[in-house]
Every structure is written in C-alpha cells, then in structure tokens.
N, C-alpha and C positions, 0 to 999 in steps of 0.2 A: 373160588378162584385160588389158587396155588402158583404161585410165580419161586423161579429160582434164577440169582443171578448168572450170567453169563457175560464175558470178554469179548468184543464188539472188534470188528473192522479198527486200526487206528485212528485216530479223528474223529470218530465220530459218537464217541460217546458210551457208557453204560449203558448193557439192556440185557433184558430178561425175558425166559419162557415161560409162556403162560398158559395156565392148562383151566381151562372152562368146562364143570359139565353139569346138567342140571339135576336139580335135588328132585323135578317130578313133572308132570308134561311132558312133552314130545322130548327124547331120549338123544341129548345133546351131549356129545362130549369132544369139544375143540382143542387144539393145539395149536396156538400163536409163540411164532419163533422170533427171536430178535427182535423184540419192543424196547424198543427206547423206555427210562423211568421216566423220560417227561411226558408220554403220553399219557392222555386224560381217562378216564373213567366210562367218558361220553365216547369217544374213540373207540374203543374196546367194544363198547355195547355195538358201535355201530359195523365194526368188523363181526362178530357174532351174528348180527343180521342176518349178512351179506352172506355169510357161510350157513348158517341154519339154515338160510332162503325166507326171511322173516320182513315182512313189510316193513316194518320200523323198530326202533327202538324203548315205545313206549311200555312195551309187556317184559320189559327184560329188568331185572334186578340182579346185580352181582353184590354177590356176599363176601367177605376175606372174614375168618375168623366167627362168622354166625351173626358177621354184622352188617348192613348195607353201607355200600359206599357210595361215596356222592358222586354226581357227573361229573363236579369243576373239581374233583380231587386229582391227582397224578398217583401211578401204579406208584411213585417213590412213596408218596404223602401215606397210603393207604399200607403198601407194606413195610415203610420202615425197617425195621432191622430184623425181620422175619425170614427174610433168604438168605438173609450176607452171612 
C-alpha cells in the first residue's frame, strides 16, 4: 500500500491516494483516489474486493512498509508521517 497526501474538496477534510497492488496471486494493481485518513484499514480491504471482484475480505492482507496493518487502524494511524 503506498498512499500520498492530497488537498480535498473544502470542508471536508484530508485525503489521500492510494495505490494497491499485490505482492503475488492474481495480478492486482488498484488505484483509490480521495480517501479520507479516517478511513479504516477494514474499508480499503473491502473497496479492493469490490474492484478485484473478490468475495470477501478474508484473503486480503494489506501491508504499508513490510508490515500488516490492522482492520480497526485508519490510513492516518497506519501511515503517519510517511506521505506528508
């Protein structure tokens, strides 16, 4: 996962592009535009889904850094001061 900030609509908050692709399995490479940093981890996995075309979210692991991140984290929590 690779996120870079981005300047949002007025009002409505910080958000960032999110670039998704996998390390191996079926040959994923996503592009989420304008996320919000309060969105969760669980979120994400379940936008990937939806776009892979993936039953659920239980085979999905997102990494930032070589690490796993948790469902109840937020893209802020997880990348910190990595984009900014």
């Amino acid at each position: 996962m690779r996120a870079q900030e981005r300047q949002s609509a007025p009002g409505s908050g910080p958000s960032t592009d999110i670039h998704i692709k996998s390390s191996r399995g079926p040959p994923i490479n996503i592009q989420l535009s304008l996320q919000s940093l309060s969105t969760s981890i669980l979120e994400l996995k379940q936008k990937v889904a939806v776009e892979a075309g993936l039953d659920g979210t239980d085979k999905i692991r997102l990494l930032h850094n070589k690490k796993p991140c948790s469902d109840s984290k937020s893209i802020k929590e997880v990348i910190g001061d990595d984009a900014i």
